[in-house]
N, CA, C and O of each residue as an XYZ file, in Angstrom:
484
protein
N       0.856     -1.185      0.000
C       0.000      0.000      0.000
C       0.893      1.236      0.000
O       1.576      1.482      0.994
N       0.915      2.029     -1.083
C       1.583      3.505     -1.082
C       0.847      4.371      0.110
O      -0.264      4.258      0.629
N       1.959      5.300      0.327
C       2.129      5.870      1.461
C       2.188      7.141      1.189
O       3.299      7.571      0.879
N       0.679      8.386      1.237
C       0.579      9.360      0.346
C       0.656     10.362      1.835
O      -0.207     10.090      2.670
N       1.733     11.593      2.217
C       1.196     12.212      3.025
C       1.047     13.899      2.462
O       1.893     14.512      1.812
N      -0.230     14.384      2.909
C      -0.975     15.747      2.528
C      -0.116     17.016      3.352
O       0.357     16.461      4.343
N       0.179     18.085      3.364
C       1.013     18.751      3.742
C      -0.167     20.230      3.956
O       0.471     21.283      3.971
N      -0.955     20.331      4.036
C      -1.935     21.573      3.831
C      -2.200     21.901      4.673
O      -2.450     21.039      5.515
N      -2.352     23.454      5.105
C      -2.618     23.946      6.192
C      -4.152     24.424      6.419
O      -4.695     24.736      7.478
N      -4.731     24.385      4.995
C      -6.094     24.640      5.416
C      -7.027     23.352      5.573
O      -7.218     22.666      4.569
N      -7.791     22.889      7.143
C      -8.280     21.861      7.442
C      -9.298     21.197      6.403
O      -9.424     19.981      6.260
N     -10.121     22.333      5.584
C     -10.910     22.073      4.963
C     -10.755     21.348      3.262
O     -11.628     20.793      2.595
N      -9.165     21.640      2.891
C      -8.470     21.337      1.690
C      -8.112     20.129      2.320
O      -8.492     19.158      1.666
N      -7.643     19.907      3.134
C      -7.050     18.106      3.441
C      -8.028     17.577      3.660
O      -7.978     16.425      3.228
N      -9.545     17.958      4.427
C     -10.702     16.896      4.530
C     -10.768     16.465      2.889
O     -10.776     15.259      2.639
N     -10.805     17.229      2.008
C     -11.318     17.254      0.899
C     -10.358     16.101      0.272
O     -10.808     15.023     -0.116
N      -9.077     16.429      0.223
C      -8.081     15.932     -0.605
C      -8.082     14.053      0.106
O      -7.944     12.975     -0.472
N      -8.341     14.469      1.796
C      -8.243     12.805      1.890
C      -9.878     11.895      1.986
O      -9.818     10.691      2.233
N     -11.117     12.482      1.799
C     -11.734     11.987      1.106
C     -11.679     11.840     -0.474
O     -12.464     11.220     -1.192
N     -10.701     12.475     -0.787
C     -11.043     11.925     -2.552
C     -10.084     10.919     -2.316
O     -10.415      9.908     -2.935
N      -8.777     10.724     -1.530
C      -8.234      9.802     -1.454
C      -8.124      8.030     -0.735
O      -7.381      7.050     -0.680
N      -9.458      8.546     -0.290
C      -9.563      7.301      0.616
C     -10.870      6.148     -0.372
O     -11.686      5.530      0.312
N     -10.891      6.056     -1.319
C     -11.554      5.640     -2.546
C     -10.424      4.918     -3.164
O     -10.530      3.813     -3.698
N      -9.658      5.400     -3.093
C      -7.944      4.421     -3.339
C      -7.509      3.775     -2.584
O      -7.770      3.908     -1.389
N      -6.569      2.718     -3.138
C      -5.788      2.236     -1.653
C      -4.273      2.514     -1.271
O      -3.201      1.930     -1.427
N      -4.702      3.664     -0.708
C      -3.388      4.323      0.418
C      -3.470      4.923      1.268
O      -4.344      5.770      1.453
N      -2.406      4.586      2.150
C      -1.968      4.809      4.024
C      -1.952      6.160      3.944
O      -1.006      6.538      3.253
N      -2.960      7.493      4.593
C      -2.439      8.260      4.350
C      -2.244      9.138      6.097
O      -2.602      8.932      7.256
N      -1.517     10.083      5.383
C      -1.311     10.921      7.220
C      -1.443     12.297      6.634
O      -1.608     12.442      5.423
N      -1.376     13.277      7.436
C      -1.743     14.700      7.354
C      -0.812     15.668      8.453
O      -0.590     15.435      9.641
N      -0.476     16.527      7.837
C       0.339     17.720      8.471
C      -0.143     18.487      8.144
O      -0.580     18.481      6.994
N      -0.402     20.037      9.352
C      -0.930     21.534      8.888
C      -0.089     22.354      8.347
O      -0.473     23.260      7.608
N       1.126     22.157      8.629
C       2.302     23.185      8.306
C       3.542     22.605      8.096
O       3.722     21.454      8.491
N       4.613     23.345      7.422
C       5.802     23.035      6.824
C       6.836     22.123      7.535
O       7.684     21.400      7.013
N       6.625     22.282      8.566
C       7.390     22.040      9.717
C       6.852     20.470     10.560
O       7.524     19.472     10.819
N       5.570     20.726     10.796
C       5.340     19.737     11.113
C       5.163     18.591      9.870
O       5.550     17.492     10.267
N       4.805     18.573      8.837
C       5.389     18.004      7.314
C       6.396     17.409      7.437
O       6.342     16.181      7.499
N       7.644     18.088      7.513
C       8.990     17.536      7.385
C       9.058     16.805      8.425
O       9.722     15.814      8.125
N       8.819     16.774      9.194
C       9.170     16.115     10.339
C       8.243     14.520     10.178
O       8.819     13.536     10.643
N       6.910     14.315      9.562
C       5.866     13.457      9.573
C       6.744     12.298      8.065
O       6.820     11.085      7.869
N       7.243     13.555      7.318
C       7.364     12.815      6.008
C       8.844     11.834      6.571
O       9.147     10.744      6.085
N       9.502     12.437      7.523
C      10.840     11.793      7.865
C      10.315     10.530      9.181
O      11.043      9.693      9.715
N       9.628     10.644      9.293
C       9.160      9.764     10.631
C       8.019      8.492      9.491
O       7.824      7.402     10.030
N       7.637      8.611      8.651
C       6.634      8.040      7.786
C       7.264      7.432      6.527
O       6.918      6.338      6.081
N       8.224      8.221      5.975
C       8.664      7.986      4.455
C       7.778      7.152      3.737
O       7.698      5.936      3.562
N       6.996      8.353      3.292
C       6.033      8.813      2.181
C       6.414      8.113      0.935
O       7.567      7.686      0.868
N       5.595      7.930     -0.081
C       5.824      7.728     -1.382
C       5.254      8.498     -2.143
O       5.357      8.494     -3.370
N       4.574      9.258     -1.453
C       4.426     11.267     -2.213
C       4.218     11.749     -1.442
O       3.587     11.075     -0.626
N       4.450     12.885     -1.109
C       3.943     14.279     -0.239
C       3.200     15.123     -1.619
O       3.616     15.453     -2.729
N       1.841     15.272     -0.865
C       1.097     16.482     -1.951
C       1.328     17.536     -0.501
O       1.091     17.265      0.677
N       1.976     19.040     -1.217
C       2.584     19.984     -0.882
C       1.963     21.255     -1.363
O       1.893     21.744     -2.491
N       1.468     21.714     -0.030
C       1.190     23.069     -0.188
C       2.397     24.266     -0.240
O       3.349     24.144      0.531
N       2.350     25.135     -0.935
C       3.434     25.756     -1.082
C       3.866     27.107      0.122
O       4.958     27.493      0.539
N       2.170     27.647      0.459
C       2.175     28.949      0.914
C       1.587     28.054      2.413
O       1.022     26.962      2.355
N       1.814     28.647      3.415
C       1.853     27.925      4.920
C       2.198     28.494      5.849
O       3.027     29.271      5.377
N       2.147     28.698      7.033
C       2.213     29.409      8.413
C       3.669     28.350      8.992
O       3.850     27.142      8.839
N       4.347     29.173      9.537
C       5.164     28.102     10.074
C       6.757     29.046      9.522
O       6.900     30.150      8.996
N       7.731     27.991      9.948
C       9.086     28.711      9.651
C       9.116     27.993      8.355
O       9.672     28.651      7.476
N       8.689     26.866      7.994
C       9.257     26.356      6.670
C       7.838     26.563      5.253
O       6.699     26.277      5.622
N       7.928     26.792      4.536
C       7.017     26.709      3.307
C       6.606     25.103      2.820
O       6.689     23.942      3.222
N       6.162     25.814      1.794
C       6.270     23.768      0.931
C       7.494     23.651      0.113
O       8.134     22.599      0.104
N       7.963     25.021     -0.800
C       9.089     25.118     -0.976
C      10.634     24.477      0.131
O      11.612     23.770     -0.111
N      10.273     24.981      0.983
C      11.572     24.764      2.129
C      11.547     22.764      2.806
O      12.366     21.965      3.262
N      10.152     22.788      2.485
C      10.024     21.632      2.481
C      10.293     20.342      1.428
O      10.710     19.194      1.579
N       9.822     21.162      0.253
C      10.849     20.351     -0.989
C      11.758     20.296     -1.200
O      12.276     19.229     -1.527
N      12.446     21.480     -1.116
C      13.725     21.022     -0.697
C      14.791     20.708      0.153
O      16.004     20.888      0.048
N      13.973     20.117      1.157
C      14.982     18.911      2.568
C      14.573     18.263      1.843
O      15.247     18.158      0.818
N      13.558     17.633      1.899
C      12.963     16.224      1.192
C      13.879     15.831     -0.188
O      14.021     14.648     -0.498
N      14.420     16.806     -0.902
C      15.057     16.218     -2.003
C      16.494     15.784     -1.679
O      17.117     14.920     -2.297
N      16.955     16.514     -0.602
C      18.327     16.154     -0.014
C      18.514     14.611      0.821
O      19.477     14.245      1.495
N      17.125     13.806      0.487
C      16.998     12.399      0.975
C      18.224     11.619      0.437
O      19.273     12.063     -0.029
N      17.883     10.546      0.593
C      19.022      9.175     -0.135
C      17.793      9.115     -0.990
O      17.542      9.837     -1.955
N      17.166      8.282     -0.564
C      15.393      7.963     -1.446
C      14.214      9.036     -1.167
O      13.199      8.813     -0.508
N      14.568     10.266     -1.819
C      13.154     11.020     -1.534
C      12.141     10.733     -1.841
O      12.069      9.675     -2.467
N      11.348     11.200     -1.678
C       9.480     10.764     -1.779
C       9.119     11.988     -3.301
O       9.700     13.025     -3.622
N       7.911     11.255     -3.948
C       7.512     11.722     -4.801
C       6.811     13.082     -4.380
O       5.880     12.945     -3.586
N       7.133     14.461     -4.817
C       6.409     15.413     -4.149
C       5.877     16.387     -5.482
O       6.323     17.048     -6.419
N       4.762     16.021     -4.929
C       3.202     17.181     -5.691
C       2.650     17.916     -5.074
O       1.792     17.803     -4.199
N       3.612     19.508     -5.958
C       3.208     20.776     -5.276
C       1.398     20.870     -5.362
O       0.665     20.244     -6.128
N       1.077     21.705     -4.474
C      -1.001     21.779     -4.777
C      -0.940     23.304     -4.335
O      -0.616     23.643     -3.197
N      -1.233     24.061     -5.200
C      -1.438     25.751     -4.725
C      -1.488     26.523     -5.689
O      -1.133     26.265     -6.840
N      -2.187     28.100     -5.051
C      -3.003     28.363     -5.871
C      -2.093     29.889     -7.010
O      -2.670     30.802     -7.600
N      -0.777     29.644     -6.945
C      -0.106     30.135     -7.175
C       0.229     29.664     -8.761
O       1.059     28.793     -9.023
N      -0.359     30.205     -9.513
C       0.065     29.322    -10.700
C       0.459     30.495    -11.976
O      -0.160     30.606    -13.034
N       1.415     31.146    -11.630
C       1.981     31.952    -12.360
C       3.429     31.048    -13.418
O       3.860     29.993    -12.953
N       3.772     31.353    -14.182
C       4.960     30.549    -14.778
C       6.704     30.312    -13.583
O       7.633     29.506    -13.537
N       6.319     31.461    -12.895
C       7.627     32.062    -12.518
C       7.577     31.154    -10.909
O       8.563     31.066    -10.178
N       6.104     30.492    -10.569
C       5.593     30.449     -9.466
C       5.987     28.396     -9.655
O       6.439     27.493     -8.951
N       5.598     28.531    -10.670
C       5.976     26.928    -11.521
C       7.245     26.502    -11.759
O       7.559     25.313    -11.810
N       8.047     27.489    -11.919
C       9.645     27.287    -12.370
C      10.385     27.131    -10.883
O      11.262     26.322    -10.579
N       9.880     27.963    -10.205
C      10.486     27.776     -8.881
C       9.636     26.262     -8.139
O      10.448     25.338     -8.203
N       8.726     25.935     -7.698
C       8.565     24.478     -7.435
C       9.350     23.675     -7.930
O      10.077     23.050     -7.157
N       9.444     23.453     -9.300
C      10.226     22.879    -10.218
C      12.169     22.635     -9.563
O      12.874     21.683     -9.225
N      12.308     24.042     -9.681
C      13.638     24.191     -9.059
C      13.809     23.815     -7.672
O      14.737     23.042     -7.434
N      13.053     24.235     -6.665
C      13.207     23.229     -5.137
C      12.786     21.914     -5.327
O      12.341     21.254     -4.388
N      12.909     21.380     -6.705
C      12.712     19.825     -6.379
C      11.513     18.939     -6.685
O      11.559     17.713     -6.784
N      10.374     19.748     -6.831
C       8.790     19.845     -6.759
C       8.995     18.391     -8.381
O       9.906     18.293     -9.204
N       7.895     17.663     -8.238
C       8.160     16.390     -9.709
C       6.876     16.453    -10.177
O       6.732     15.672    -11.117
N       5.641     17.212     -9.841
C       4.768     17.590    -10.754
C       3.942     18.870     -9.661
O       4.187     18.792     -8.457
N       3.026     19.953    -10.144
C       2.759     21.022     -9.945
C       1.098     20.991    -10.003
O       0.646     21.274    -11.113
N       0.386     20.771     -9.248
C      -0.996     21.864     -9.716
C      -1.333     23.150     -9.216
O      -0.802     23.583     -8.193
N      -2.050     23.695     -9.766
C      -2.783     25.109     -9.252
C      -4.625     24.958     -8.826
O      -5.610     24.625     -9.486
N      -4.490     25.236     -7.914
C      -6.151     25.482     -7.142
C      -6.459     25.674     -8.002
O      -5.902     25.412     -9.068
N      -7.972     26.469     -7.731
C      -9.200     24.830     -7.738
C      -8.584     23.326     -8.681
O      -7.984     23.197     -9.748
N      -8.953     22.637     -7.937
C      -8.758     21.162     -9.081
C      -9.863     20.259     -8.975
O     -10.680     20.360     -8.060
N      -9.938     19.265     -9.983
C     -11.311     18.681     -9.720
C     -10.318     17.474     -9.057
O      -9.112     17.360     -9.273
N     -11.195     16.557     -8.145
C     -10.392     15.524     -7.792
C     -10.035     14.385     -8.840
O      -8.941     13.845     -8.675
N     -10.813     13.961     -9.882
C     -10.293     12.987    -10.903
C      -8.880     13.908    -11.359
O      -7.945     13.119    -11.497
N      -8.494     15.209    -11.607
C      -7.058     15.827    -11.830
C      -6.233     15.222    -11.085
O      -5.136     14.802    -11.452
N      -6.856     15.104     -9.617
C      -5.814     14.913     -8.594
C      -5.362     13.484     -8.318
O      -4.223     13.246     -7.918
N      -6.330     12.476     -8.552
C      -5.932     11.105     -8.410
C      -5.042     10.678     -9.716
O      -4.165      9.816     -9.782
N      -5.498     11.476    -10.646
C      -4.994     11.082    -11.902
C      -3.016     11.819    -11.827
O      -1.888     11.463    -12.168
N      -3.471     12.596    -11.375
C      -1.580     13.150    -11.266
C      -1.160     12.231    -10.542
O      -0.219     11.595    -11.017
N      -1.664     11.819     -9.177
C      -0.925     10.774     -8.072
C      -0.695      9.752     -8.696
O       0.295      9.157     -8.270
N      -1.229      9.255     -9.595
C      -1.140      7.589    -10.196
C       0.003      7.771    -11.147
O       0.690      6.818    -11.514
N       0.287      9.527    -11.714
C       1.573      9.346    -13.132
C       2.644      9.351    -11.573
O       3.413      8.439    -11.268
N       2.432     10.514    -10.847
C       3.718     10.072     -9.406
C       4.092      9.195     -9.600
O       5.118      8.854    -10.189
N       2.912      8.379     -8.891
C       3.183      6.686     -8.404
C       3.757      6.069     -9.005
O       4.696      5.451     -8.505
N       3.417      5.947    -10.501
C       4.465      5.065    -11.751
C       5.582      4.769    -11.489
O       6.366      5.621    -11.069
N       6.055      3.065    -11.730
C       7.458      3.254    -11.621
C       8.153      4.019    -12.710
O       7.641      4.095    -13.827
N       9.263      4.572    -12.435
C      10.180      5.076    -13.719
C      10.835      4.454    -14.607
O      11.447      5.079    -15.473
């Protein structure tokens, strides 16, 4: 069973994200903020973190993608936010980020990105 953990600080975006996810089969866990994230994804090792970018806390989702990439075996991480400028995309990209959406999403978007994640390479 893959091991998906949600990184979002708004309660009402992770109810959402882990009812669309619990229709699948994966272990999942939840963090509100950057900080407590990193710490869940290192205590859990995830096989994706979906990553909010913008967050309360000392660390971002950014700051969080990139510890997570400084792993031996990092976890598959899918930025989710509503920041979807090119410049906003290039930088996820650059901390590490391995696929990107921008708010609103419908959830078939969202299971359907987790499953190209999931793929082996």
């Amino acid at each position: 069973m893959k091991k998906i953990l949600i990184v979002e600080d708004h309660a009402d975006i992770r109810r959402l994200i882990r009812m669309t996810l619990e229709f699948e089969d994966f272990e999942i866990y939840e963090a509100a903020d950057g900080d407590s994230g990193l710490a869940m994804a290192l205590a859990v090792a995830p096989d994706l973190v979906l990553l909010d970018v913008k967050m309360p806390g000392v660390l971002s989702g950014l700051d969080v993608c990139r510890a997570l990439q400084g792993l031996q075996n990092p976890p598959r991480l899918l930025l989710l936010t509503a920041r979807g400028r090119a410049e906003d995309l290039a930088e996820g990209l650059q901390a590490g980020a391995d696929g990107y959406m921008v708010k609103p999403f419908s959830p078939l978007q969202l299971i359907e990105n987790i499953n190209q994640q999931l793929e082996p390479a």
